[in-house]
PDB file with SEQRES, HELIX, SHEET and CRYST1 records, atoms N, CA, C and O in Angstrom:
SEQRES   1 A   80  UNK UNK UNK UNK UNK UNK UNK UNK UNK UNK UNK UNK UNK          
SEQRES   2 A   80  UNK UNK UNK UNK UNK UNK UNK UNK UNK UNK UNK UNK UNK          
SEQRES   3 A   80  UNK UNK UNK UNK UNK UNK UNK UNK UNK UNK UNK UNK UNK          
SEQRES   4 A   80  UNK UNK UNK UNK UNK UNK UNK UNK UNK UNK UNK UNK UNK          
SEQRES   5 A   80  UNK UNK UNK UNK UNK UNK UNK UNK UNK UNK UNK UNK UNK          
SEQRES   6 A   80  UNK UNK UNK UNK UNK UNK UNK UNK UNK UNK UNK UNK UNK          
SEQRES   7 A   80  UNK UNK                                                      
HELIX    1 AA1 UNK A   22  UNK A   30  1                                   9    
HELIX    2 AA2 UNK A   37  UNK A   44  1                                   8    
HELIX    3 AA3 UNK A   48  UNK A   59  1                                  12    
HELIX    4 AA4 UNK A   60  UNK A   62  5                                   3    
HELIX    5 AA5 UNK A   69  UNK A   76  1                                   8    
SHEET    1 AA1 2 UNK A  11  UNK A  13  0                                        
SHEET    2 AA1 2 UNK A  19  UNK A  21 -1                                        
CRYST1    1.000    1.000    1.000  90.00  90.00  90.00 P 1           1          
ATOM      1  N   UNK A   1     -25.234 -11.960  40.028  1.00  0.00           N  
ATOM      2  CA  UNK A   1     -24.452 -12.384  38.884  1.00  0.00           C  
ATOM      3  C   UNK A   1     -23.359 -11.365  38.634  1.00  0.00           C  
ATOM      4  O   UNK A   1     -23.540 -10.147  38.623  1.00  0.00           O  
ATOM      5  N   UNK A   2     -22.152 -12.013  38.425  1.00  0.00           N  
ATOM      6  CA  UNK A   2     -21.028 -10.790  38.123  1.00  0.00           C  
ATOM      7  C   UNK A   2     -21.303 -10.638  36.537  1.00  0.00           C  
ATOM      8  O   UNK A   2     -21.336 -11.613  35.787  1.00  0.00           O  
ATOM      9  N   UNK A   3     -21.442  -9.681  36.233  1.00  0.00           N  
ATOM     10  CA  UNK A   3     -21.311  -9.189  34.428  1.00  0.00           C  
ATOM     11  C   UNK A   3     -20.039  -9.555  33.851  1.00  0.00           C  
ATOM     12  O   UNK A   3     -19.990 -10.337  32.902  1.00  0.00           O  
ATOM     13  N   UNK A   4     -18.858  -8.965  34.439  1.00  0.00           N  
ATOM     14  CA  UNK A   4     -18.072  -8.748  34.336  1.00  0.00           C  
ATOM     15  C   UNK A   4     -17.220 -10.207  33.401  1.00  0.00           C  
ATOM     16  O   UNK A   4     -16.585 -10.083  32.354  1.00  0.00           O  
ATOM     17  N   UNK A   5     -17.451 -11.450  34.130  1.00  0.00           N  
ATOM     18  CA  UNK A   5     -16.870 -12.508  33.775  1.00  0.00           C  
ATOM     19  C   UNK A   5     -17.812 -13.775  32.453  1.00  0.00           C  
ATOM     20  O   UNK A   5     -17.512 -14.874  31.986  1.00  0.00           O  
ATOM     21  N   UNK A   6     -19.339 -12.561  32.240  1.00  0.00           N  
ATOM     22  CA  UNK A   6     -20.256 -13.231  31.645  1.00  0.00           C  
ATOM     23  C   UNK A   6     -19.356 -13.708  30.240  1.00  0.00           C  
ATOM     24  O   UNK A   6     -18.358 -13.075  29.896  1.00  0.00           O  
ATOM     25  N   UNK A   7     -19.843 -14.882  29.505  1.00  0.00           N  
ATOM     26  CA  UNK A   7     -19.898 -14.630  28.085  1.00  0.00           C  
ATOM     27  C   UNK A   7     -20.819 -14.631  27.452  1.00  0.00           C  
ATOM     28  O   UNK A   7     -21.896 -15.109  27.810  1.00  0.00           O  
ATOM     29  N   UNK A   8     -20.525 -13.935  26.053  1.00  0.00           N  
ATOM     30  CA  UNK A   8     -21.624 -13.811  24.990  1.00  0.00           C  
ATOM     31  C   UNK A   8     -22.767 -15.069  25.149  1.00  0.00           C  
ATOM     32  O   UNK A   8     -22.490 -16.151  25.667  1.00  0.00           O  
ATOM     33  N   UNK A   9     -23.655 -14.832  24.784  1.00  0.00           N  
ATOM     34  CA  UNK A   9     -24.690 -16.035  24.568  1.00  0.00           C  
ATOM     35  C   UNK A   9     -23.826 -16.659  23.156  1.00  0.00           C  
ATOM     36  O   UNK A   9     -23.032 -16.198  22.336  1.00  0.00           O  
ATOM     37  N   UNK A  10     -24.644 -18.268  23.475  1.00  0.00           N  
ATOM     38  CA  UNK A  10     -23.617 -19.051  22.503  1.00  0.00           C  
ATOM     39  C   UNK A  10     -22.281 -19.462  22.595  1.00  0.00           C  
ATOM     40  O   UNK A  10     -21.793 -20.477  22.100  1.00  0.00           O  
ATOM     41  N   UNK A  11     -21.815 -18.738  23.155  1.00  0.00           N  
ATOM     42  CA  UNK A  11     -20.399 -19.304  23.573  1.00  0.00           C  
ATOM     43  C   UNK A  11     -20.314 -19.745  25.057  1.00  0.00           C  
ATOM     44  O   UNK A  11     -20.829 -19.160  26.010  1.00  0.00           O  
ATOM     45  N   UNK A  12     -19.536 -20.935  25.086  1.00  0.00           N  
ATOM     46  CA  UNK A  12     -19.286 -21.439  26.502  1.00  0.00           C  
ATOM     47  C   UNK A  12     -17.804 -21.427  27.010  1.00  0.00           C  
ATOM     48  O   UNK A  12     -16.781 -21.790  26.430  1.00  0.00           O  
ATOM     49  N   UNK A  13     -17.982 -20.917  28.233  1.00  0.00           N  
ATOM     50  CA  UNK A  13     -16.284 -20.813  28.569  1.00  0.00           C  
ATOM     51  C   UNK A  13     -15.908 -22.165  28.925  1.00  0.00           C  
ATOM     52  O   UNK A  13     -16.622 -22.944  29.556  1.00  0.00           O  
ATOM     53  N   UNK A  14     -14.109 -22.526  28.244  1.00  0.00           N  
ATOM     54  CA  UNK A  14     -13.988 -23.313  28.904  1.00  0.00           C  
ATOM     55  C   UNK A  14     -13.036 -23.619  30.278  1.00  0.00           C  
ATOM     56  O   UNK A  14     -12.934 -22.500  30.780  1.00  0.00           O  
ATOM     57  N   UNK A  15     -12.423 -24.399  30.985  1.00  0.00           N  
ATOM     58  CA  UNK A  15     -11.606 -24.633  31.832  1.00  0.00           C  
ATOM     59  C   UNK A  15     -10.236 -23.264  31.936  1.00  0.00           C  
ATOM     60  O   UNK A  15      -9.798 -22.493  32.790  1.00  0.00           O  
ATOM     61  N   UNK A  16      -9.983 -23.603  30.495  1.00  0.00           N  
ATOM     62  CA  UNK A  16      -9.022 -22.749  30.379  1.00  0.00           C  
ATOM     63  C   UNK A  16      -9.338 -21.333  29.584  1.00  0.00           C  
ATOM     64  O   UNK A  16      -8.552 -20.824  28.784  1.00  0.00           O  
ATOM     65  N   UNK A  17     -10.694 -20.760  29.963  1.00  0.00           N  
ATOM     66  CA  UNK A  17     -11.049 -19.858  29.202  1.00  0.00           C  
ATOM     67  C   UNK A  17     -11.462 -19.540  27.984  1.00  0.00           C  
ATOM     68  O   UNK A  17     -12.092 -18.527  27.681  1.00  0.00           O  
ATOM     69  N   UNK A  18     -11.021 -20.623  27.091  1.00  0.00           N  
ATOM     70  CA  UNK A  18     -11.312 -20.432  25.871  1.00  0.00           C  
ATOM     71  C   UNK A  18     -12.206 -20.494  25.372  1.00  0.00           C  
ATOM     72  O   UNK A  18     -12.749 -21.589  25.517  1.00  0.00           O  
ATOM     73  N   UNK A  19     -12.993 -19.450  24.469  1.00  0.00           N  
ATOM     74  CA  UNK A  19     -14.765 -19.808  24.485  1.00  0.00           C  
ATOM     75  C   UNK A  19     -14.920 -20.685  23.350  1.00  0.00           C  
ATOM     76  O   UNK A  19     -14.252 -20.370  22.366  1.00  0.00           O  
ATOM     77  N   UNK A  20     -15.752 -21.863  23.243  1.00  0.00           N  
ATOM     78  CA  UNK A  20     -16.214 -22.046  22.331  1.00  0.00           C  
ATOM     79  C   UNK A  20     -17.637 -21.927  21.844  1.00  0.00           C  
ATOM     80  O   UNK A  20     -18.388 -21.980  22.818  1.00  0.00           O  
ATOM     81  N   UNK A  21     -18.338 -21.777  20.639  1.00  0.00           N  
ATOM     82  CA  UNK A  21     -19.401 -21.613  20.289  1.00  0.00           C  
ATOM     83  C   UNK A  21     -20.196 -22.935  20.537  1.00  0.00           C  
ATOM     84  O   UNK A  21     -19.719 -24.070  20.535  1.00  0.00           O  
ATOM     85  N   UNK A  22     -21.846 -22.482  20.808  1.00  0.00           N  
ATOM     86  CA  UNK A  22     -22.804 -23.682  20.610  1.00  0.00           C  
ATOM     87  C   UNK A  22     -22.722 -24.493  19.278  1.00  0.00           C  
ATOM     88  O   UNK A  22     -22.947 -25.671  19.000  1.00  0.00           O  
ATOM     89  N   UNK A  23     -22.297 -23.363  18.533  1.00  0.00           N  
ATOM     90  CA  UNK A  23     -22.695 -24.651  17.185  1.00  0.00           C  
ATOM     91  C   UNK A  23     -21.164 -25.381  17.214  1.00  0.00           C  
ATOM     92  O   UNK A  23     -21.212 -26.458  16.621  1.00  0.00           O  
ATOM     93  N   UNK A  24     -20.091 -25.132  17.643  1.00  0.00           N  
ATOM     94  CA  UNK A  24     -18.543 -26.170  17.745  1.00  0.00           C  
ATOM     95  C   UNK A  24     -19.097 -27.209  18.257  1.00  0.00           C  
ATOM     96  O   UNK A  24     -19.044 -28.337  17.766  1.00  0.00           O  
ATOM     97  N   UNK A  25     -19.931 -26.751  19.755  1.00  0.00           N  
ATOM     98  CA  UNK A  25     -20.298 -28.013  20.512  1.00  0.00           C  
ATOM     99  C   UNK A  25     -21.172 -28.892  20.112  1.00  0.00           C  
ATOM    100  O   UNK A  25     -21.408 -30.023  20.536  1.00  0.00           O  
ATOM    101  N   UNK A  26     -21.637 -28.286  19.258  1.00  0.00           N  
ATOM    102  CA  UNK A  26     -23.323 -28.898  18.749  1.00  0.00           C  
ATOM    103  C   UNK A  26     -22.160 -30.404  17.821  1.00  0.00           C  
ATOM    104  O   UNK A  26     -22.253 -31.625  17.952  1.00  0.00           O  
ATOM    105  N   UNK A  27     -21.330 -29.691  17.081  1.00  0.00           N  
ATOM    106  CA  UNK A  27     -20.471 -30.829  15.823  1.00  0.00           C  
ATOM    107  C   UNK A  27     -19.622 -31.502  16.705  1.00  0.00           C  
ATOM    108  O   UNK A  27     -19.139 -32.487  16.146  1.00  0.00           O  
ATOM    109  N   UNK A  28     -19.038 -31.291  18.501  1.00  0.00           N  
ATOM    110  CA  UNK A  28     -18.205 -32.119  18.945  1.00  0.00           C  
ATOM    111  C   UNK A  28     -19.088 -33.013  19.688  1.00  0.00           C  
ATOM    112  O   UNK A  28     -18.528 -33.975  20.215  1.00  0.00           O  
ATOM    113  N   UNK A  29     -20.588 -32.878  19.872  1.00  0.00           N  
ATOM    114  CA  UNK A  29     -21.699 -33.585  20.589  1.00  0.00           C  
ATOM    115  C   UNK A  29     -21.763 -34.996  19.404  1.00  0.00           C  
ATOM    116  O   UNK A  29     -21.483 -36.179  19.597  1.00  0.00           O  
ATOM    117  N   UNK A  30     -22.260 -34.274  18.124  1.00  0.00           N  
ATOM    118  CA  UNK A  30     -22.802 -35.209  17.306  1.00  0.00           C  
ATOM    119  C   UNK A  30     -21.259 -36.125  16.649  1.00  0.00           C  
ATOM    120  O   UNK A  30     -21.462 -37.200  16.084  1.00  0.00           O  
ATOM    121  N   UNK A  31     -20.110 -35.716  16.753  1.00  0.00           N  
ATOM    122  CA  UNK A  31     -18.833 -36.643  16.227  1.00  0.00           C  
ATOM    123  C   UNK A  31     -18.616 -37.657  17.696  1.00  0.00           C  
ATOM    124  O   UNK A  31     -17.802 -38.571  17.569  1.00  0.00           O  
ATOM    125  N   UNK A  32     -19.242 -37.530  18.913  1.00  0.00           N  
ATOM    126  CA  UNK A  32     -18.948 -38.142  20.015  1.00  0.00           C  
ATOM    127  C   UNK A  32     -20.044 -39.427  19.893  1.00  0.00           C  
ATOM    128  O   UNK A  32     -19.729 -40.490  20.428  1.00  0.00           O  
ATOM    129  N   UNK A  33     -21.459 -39.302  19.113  1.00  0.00           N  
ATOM    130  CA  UNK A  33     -22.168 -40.151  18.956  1.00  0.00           C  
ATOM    131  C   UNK A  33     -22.315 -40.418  17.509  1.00  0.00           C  
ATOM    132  O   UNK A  33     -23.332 -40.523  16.823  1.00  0.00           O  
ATOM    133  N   UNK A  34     -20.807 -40.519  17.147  1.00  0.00           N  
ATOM    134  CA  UNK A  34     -20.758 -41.331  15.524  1.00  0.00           C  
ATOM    135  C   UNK A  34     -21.567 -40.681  14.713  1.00  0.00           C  
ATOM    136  O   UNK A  34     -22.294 -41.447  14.081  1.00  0.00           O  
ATOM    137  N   UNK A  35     -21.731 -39.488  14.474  1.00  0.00           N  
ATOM    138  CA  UNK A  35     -22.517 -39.051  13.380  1.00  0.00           C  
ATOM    139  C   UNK A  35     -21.827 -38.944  12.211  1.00  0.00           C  
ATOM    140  O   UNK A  35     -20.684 -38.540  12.426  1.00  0.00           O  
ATOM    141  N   UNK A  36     -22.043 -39.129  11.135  1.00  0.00           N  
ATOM    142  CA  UNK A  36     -21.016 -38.838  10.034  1.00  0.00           C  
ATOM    143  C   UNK A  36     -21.532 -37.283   9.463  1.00  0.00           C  
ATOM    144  O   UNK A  36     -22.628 -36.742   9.608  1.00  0.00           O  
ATOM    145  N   UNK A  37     -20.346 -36.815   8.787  1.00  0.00           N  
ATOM    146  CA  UNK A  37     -20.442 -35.460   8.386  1.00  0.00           C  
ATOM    147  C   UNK A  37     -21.895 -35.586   7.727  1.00  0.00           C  
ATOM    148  O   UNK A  37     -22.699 -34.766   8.169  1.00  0.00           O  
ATOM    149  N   UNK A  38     -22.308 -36.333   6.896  1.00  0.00           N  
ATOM    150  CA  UNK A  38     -23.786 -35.998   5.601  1.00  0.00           C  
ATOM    151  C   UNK A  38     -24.939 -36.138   6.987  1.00  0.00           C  
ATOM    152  O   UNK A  38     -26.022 -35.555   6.925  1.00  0.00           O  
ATOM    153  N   UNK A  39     -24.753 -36.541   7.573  1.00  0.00           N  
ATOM    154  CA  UNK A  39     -25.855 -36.876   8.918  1.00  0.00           C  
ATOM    155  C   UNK A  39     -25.909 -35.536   9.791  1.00  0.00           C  
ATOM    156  O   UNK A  39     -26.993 -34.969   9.930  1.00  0.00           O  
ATOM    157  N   UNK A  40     -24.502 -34.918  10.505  1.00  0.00           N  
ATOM    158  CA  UNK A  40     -24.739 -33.413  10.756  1.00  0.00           C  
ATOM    159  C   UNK A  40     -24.831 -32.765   9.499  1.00  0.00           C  
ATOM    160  O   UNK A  40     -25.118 -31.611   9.820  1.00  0.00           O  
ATOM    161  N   UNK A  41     -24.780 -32.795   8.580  1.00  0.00           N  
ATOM    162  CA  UNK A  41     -25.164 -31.653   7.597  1.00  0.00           C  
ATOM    163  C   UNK A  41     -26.879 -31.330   7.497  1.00  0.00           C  
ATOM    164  O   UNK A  41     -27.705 -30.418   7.527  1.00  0.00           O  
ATOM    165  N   UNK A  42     -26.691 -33.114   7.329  1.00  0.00           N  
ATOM    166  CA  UNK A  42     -28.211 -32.994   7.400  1.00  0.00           C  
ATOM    167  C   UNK A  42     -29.374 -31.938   8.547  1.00  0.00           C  
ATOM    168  O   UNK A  42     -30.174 -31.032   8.315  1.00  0.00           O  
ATOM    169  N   UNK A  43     -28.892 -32.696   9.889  1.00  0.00           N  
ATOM    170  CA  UNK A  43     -29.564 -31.925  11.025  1.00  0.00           C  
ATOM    171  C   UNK A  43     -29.052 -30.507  10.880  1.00  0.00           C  
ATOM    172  O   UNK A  43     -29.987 -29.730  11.070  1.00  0.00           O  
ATOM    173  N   UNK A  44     -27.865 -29.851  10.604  1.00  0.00           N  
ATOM    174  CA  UNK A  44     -27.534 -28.866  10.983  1.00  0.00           C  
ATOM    175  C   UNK A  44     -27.934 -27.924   9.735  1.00  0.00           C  
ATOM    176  O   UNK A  44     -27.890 -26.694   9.783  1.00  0.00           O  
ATOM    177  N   UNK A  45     -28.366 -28.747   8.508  1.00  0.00           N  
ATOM    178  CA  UNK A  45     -29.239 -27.856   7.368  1.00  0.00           C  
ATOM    179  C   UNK A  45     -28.003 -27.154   6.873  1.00  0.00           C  
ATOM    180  O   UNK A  45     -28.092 -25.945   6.661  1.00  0.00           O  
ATOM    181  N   UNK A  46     -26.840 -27.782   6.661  1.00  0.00           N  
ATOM    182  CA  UNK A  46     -25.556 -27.598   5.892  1.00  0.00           C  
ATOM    183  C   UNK A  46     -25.005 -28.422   4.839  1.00  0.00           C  
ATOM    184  O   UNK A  46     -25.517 -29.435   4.362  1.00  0.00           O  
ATOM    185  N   UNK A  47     -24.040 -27.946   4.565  1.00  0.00           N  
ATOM    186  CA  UNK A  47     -23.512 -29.078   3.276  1.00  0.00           C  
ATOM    187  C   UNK A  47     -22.641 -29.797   3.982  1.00  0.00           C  
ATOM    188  O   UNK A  47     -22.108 -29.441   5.033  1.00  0.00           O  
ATOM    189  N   UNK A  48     -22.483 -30.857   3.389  1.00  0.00           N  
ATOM    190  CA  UNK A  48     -21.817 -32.092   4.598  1.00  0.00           C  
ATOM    191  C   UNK A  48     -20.166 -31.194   4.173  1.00  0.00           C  
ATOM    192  O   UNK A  48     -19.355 -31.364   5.084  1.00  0.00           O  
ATOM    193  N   UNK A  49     -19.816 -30.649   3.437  1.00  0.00           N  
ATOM    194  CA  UNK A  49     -18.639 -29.851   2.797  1.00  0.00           C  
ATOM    195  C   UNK A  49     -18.185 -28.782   4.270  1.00  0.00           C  
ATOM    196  O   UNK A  49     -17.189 -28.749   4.994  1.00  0.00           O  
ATOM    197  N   UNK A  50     -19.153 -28.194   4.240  1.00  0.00           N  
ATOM    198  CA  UNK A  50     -19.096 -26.674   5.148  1.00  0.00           C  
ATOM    199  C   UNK A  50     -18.791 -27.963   6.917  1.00  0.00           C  
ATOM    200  O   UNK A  50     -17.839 -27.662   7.637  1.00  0.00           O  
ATOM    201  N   UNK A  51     -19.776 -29.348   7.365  1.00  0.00           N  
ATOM    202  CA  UNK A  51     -19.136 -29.659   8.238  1.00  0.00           C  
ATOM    203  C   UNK A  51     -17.525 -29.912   8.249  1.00  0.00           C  
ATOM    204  O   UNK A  51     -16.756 -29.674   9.180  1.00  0.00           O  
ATOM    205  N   UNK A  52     -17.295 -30.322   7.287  1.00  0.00           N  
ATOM    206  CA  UNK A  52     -15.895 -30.924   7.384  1.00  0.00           C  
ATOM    207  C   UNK A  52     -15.059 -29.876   7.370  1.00  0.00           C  
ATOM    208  O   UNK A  52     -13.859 -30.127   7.482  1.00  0.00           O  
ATOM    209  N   UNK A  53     -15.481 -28.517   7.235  1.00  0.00           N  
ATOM    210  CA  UNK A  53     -14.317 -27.416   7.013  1.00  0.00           C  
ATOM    211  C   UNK A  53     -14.529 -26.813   8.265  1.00  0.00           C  
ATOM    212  O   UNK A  53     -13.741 -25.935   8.616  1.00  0.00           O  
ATOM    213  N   UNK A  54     -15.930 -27.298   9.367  1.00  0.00           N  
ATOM    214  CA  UNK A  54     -15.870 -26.297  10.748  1.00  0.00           C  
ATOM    215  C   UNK A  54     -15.180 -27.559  11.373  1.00  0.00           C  
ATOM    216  O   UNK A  54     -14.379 -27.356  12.285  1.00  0.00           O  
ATOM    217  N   UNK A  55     -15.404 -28.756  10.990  1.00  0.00           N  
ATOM    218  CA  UNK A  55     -14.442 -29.865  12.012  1.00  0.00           C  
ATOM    219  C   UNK A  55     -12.675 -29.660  11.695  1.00  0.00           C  
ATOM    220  O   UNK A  55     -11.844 -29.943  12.558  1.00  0.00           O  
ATOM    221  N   UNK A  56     -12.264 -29.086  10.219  1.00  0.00           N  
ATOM    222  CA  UNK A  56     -10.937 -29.286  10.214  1.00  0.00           C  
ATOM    223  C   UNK A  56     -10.767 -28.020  11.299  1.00  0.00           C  
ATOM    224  O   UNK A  56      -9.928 -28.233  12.174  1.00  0.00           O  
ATOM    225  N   UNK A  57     -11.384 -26.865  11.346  1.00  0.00           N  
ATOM    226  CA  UNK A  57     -11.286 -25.757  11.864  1.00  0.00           C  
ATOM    227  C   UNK A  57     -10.702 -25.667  13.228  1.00  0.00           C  
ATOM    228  O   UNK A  57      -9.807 -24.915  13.615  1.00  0.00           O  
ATOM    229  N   UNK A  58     -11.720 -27.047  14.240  1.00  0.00           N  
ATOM    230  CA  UNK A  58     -11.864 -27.437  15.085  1.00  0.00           C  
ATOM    231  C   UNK A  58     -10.660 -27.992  15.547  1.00  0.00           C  
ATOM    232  O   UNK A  58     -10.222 -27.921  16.695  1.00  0.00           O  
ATOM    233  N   UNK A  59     -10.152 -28.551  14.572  1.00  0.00           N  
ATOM    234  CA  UNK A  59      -8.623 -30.053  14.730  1.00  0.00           C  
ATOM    235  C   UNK A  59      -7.678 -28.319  14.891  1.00  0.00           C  
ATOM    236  O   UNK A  59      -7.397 -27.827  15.984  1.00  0.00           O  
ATOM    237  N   UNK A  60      -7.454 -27.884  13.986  1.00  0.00           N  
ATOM    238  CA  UNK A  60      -6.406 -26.796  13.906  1.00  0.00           C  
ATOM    239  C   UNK A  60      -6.464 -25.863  14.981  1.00  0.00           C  
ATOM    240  O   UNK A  60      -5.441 -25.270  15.325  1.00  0.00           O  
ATOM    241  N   UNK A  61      -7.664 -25.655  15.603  1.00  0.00           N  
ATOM    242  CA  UNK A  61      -7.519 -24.289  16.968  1.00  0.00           C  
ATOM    243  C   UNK A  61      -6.935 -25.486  17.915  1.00  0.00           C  
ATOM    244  O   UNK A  61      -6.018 -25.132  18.656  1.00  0.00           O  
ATOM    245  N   UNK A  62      -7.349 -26.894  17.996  1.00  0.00           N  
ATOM    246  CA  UNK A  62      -6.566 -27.499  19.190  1.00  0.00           C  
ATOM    247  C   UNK A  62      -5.639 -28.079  18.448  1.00  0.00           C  
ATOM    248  O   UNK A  62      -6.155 -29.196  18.393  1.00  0.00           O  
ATOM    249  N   UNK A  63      -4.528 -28.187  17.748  1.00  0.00           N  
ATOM    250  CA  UNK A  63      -3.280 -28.855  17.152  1.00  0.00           C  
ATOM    251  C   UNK A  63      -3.774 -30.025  17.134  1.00  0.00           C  
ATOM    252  O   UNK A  63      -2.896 -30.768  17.570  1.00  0.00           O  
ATOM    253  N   UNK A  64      -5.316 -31.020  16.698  1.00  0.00           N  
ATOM    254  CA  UNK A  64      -5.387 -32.707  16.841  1.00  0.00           C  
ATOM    255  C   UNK A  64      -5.270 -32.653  15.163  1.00  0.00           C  
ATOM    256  O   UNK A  64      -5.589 -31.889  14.252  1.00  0.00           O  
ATOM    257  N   UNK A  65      -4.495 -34.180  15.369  1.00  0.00           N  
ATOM    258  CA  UNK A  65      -4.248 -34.207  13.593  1.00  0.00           C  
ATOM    259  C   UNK A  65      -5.094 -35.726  13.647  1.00  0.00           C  
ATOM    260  O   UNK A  65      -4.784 -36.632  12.872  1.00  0.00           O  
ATOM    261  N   UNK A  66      -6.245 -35.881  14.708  1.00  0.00           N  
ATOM    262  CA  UNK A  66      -7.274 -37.010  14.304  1.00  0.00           C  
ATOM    263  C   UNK A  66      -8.558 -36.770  15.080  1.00  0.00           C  
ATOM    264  O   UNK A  66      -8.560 -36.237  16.190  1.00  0.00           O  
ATOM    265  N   UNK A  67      -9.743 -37.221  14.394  1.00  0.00           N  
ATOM    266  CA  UNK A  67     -10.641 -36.945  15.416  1.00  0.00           C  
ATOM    267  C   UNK A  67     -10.850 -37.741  16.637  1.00  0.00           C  
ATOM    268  O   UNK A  67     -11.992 -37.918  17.061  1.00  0.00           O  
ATOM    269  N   UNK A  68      -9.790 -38.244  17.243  1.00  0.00           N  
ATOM    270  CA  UNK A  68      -9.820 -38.953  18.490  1.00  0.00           C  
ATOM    271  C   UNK A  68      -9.042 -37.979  19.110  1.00  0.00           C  
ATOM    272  O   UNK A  68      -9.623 -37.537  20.101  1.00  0.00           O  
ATOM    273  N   UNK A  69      -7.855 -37.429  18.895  1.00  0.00           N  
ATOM    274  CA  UNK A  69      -7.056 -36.283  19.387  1.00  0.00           C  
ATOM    275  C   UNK A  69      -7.846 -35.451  19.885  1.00  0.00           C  
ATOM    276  O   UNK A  69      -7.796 -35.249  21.099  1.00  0.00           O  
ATOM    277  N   UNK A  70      -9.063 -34.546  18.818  1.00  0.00           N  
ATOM    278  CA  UNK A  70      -9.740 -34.103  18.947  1.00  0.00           C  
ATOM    279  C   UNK A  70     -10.870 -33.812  20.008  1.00  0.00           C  
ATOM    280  O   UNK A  70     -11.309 -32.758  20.467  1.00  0.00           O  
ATOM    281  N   UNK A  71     -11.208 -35.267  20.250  1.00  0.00           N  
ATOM    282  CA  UNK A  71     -12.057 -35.400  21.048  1.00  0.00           C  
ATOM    283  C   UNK A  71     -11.883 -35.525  22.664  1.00  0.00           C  
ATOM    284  O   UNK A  71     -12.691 -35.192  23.530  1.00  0.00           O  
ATOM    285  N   UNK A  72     -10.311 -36.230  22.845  1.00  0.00           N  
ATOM    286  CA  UNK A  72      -9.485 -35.815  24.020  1.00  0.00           C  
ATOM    287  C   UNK A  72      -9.177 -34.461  24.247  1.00  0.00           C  
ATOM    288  O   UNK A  72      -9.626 -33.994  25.294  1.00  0.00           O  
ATOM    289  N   UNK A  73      -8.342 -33.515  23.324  1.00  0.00           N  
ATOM    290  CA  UNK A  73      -8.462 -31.937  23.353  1.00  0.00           C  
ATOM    291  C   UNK A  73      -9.519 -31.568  24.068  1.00  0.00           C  
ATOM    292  O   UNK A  73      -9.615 -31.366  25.278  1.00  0.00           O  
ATOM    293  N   UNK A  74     -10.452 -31.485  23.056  1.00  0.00           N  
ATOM    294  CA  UNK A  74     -11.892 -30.844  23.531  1.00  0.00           C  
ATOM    295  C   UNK A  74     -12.275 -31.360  24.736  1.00  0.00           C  
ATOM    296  O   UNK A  74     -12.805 -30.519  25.462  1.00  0.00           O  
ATOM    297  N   UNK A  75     -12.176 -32.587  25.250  1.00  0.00           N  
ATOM    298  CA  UNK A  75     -13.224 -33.006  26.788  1.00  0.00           C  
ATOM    299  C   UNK A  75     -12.170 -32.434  27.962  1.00  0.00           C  
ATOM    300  O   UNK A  75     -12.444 -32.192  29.138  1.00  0.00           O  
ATOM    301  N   UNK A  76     -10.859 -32.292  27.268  1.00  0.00           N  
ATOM    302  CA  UNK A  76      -9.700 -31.882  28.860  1.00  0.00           C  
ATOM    303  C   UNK A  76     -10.151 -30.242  28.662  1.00  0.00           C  
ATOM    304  O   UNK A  76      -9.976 -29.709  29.758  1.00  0.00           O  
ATOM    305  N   UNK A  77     -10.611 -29.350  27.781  1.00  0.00           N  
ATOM    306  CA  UNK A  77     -11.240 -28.011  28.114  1.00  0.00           C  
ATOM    307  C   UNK A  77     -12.398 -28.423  28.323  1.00  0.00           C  
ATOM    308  O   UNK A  77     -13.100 -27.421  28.183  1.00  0.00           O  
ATOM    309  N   UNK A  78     -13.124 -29.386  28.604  1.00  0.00           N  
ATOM    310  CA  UNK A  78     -14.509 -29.180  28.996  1.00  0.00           C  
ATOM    311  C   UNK A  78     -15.715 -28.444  28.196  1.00  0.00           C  
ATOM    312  O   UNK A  78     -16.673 -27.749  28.534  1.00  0.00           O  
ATOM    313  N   UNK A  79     -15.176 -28.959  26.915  1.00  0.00           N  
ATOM    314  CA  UNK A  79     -16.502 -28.411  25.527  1.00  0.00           C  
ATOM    315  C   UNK A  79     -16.885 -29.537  25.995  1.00  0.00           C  
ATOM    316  O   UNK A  79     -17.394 -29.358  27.102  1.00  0.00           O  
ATOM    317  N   UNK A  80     -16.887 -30.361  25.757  1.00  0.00           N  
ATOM    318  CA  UNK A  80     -18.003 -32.178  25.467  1.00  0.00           C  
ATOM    319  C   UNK A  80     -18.190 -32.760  27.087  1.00  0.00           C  
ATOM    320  O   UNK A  80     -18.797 -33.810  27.300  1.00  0.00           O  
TER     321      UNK A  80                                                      
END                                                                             
């Protein structure tokens, strides 16, 4: 194993290097199978509030101004 190119646990590299965290992927997994924010809040033992502020988070590191944008962004780096 090279060390050198490892990343942190939790984060996954993507295509273009950019790491994202398990829990980003965990909210771009569950918005890919229609979950609504109160439904990941639920599983993720959050306020459906705190999802919608790591999903706007999400739209703004990739410039999507929809969660379909979004979800194209994210699968061409290879999070989803």
């Amino acid at each position: 194993m090279n060390w050198t190119s490892a990343s942190p646990l939790g984060d996954i590299l993507s295509t273009d290097g950019q790491p994202i965290l398990s829990s980003e992927r965990v909210i771009l997994d569950m918005l890919s199978m229609r979950y609504t924010y109160r439904e990941m809040g639920v599983v993720l033992k959050v306020n459906e509030r705190t999802v919608a502020r790591r999903v706007e988070e999400l739209m703004a590191r990739l410039d999507a101004k929809s969660l379909f944008t979004l979800g194209v962004r994210a699968a061409k780096r290879n999070w989803i």
